[in-house]
C-alpha positions in Angstrom: -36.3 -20.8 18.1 -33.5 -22.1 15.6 -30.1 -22.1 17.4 -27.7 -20.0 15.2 -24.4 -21.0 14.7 -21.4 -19.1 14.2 -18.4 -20.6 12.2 -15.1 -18.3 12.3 -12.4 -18.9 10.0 -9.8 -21.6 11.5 -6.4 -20.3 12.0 -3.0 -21.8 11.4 -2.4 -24.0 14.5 -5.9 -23.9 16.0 -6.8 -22.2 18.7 -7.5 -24.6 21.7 -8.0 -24.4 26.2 -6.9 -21.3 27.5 -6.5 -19.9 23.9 -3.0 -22.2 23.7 -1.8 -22.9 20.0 -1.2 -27.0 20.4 1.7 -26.9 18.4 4.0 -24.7 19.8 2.3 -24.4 23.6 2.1 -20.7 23.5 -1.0 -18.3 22.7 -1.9 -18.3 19.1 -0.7 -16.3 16.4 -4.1 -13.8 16.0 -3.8 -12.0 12.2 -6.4 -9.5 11.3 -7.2 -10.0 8.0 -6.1 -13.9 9.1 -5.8 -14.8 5.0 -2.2 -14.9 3.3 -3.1 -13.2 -0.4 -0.1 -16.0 -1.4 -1.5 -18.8 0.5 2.6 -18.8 1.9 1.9 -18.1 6.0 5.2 -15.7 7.0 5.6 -15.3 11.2 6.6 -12.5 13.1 10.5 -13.5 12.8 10.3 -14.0 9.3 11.0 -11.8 6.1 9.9 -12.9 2.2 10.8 -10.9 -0.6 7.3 -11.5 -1.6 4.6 -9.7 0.0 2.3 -12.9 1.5 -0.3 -10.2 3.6 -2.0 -7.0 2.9 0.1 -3.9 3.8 -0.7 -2.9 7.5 -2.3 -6.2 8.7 -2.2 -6.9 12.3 -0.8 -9.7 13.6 -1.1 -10.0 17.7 1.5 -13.1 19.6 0.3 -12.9 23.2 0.7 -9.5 24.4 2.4 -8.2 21.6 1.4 -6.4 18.3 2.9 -6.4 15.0 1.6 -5.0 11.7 2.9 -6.3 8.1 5.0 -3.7 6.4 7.9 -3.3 3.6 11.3 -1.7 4.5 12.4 0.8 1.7 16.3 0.4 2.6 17.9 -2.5 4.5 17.1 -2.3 8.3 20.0 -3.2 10.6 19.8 -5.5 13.2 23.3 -5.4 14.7 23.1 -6.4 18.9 20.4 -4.2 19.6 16.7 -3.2 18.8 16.5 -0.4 16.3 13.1 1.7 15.9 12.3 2.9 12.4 9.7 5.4 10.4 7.8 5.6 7.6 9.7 7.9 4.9 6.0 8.9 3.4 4.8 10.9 5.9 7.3 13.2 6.1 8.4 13.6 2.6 5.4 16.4 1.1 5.9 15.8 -2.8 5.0 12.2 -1.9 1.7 13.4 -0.9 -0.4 15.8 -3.3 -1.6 15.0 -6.4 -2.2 16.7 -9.8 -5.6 18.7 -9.6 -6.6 18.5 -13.0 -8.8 16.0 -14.5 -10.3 14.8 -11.5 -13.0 11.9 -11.5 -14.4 11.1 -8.7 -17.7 8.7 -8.7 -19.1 6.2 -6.5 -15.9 4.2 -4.7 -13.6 5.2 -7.4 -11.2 7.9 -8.5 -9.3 8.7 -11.2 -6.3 11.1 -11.2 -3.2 12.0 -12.7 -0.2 11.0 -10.9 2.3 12.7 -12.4 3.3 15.4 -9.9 3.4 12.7 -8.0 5.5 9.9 -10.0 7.8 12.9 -10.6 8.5 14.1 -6.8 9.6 11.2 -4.5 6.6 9.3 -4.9 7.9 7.3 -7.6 6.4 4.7 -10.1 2.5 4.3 -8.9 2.5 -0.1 -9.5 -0.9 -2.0 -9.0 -2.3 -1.6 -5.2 0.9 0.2 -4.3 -1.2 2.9 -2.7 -3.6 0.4 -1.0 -3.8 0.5 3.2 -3.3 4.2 2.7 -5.7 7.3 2.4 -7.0 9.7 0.0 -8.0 13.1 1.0 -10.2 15.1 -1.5 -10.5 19.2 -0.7 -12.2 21.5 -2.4 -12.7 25.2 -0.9 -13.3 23.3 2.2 -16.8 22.7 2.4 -16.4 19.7 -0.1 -14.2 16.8 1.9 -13.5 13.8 2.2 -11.0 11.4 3.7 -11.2 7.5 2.7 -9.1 4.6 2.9 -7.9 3.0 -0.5 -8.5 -0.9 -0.4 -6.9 -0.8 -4.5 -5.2 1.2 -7.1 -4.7 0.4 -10.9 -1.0 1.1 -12.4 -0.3 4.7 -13.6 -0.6 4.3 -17.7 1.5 6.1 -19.8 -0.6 9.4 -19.4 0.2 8.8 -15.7 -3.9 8.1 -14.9 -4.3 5.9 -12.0 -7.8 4.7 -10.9 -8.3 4.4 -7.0 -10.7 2.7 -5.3 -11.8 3.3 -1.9 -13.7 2.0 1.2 -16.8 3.7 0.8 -18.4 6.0 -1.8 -17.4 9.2 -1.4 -21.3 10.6 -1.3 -21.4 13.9 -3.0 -19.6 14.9 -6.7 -16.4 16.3 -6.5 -15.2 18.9 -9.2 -12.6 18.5 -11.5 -10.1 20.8 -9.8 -10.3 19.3 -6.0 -7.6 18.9 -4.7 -6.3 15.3 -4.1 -3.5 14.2 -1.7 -2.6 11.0 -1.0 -1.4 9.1 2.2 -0.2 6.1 2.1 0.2 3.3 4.6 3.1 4.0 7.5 3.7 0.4 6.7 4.9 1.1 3.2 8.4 1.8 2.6 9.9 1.5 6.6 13.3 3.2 6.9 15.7 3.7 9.8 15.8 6.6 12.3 19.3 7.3 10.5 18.2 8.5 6.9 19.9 11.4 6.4 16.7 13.1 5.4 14.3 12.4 7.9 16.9 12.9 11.6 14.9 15.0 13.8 11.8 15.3 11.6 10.0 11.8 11.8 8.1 10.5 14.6 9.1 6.4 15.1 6.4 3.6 13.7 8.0 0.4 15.6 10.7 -1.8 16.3 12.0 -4.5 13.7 12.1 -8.0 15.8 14.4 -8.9 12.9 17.0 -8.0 10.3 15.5 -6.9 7.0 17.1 -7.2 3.7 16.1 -3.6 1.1 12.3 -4.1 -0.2 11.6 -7.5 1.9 8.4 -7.5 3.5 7.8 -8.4 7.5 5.9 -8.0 10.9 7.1 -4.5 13.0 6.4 -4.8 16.2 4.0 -1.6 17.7 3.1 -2.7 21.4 4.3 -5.7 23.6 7.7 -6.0 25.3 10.9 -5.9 23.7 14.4 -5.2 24.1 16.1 -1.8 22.9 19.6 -0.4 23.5 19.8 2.5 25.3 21.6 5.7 23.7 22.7 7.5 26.8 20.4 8.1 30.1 18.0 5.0 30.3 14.6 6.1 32.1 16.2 4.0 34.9 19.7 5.6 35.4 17.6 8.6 37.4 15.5 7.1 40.2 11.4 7.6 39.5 12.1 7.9 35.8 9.8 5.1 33.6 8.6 6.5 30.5 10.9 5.7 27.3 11.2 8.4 24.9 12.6 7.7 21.2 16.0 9.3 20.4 16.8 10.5 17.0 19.6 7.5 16.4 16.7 5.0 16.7 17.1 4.1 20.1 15.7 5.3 23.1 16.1 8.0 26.2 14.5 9.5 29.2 12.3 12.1 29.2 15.8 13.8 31.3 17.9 13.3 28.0 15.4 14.3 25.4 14.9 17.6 26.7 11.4 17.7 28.3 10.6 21.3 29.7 12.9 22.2 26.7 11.8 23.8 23.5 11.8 20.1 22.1 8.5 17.6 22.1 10.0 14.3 22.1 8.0 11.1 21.1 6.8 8.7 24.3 7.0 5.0 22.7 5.8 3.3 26.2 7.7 2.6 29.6 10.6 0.3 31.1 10.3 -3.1 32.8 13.2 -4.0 34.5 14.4 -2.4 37.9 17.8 -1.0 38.2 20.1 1.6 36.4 19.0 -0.1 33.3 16.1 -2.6 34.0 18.0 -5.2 31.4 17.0 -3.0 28.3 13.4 -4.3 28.2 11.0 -1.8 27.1 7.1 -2.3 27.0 5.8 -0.7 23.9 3.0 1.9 23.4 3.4 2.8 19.7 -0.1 1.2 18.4 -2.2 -1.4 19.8 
């Protein structure tokens, strides 16, 4: 029998013994898809004003996890770690479509954005939408839910052609309704907007400072250092879990109210030992 032979794509730095990156004697940078669309390679402490990987691509630097997003305002890095969300999940006329005129055929779509364009979705650029989702629902017995891989700019009519994943499988009528979702990666705020305080659940942690519309690696699981707001899991014996306050930093379960009428978001547990176990939290936002 033949032997088969597998070749993988090489990564920057080469993975060698013990999964060691030679040139800087730590485990290799891992980034799923591992192909800059630029050709310009951009690390996990690094912003571009040019977008160099897809929207929501994973990066993974030993035991931590980052994903490639854009920040929609500047992101402060002052002394302290500051968590951030996603401003389009939370924002509803940034999420349904026109329902008239709808095309839907094979892997594509075709609908008008304007609804859209007008609410606080904005201008609908080329592949703005891709690493996001389209849901199509009609009466309920006609579904579908796909992710978009690439959209075509709005035209002056405000069409916009979608393309998706897979075929969608059956024909959708005109008047489906059509909502899009686009990446949490795409257009990162901070906990701070006036708008989304107490309504937004956090996406990650900025390793860095970010500058309004750069693009750069949020970091999801994996230690990391944030600044406590006021009780620390650790200030009250047997309490681990970190819980994400509303100012973008972080609590105990104690200070956020659980047993309360409130459901505060978990983002992972402490490290350290003490009152404050040195800040260091060990994320458990996405893996």
């Amino acid at each position: 029998m033949r032997k088969q032979t597998l070749y993988a794509r090489r990564l920057r730095g080469d993975i060698g013994p013990l999964n060691i990156d030679p040139v800087r004697r730590l485990m290799s940078r891992i980034i799923a898809p591992a192909v800059s669309i630029t050709g310009v390679y951009q690390d996990y402490d690094e912003e571009d004003v040019t977008q160099n990987f897809t929207i929501g691509s994973r990066m993974q630097v030993d035991d931590r996890v980052y994903y490639y997003s854009q920040a929609v305002a500047a992101l402060d890095y002052p002394q302290q770690y500051h968590l951030v969300v996603s401003i389009d999940q939370v924002l509803a006329d940034n999420d349904c479509l026109s329902t008239a005129d709808t095309t839907a055929i094979g892997t594509q779509i075709t609908v008008d954005a304007t609804a859209y364009e007008a609410g606080s979705g904005g201008d609908v650029h080329e592949d703005d939408l891709a690493g996001g989702y389209v849901e199509l629902n009609h009466g309920g017995t006609l579904y579908a839910w796909r992710r978009i891989v690439a959209n075509t700019e709005a035209t002056v009519a405000h069409l916009v052609t979608i393309t998706v994943d897979r075929p969608f499988g059956v024909i959708f009528p005109a008047t489906t309704q059509v909502s899009i979702h686009k990446s949490i990666y795409r257009n990162v705020d901070s906990c701070a907007h006036a708008g989304l305080v107490g309504f937004a659940p956090v996406i990650g942690v900025p390793p860095i400072e970010v500058l309004i519309a750069h693009f750069f690696w949020l970091q999801t699981y994996g230690p990391c250092w944030i600044g406590p707001t006021g009780a620390f899991p650790l200030s009250v014996a047997n309490f681990y879990d970190v819980y994400f306050h509303q100012d973008g930093t972080t609590n105990s379960s104690l200070g956020e109210g659980i047993g309360a009428t409130v459901s505060p978001q978990r983002i992972g547990h402490v490290m350290g030992a003490g009152n404050y176990g040195s800040g260091a939290v060990f994320l458990e936002l996405s893996s």
